[in-house]
C-alpha positions as CSV (number, residue, x, y, z in Angstrom):
1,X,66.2,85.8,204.1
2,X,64.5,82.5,205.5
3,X,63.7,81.6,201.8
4,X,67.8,81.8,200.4
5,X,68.9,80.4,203.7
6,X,65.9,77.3,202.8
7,X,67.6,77.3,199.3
8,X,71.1,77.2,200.5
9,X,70.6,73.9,202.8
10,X,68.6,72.0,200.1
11,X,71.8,73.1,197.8
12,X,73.9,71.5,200.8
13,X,71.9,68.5,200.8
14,X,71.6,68.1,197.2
15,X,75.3,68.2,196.9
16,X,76.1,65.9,199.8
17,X,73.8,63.1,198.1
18,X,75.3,63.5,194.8
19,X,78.5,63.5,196.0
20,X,77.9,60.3,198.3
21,X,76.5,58.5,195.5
22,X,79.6,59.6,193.1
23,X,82.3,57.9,195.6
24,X,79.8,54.7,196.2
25,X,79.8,54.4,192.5
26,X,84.0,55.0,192.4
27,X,84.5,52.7,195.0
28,X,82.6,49.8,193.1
29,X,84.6,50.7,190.4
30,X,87.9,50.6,191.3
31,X,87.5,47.7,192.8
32,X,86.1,45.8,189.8
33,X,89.1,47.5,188.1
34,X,91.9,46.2,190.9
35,X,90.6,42.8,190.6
36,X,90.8,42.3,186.6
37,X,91.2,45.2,184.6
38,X,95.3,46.0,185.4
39,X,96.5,42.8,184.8
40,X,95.4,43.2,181.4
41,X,96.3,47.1,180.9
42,X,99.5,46.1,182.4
43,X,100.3,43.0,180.4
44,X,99.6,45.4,177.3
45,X,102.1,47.8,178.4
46,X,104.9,45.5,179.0
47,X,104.3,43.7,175.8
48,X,104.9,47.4,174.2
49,X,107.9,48.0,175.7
50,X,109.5,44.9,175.1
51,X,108.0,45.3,171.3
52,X,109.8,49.1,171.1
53,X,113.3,47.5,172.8
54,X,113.3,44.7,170.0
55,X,113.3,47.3,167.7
């Protein structure tokens, strides 16, 4: 019993440090994207749309 319940919190803790490290790496992310990436994506989109309502 003291062995799965040693196996469960490692699990736990496992989990909890991958997951930390996942939203770390989003945050970084996003916030490279906010700063340059949307104007472009954006800018793309808007040129489609005014390329589909010219034709």
């Amino acid at each position: 019993m003291a062995s799965r319940q040693s196996e469960m919190q490692i699990f736990a803790a496992a989990a909890f440090t991958v997951m930390t490290e996942i939203l770390k790496k989003k945050k970084t992310k996003t916030l490279v994207d906010y700063k340059s990436a949307p104007k472009t994506k954006c800018q793309h989109i808007i040129q489609d749309l005014r390329f589909q309502e010219s034709s």
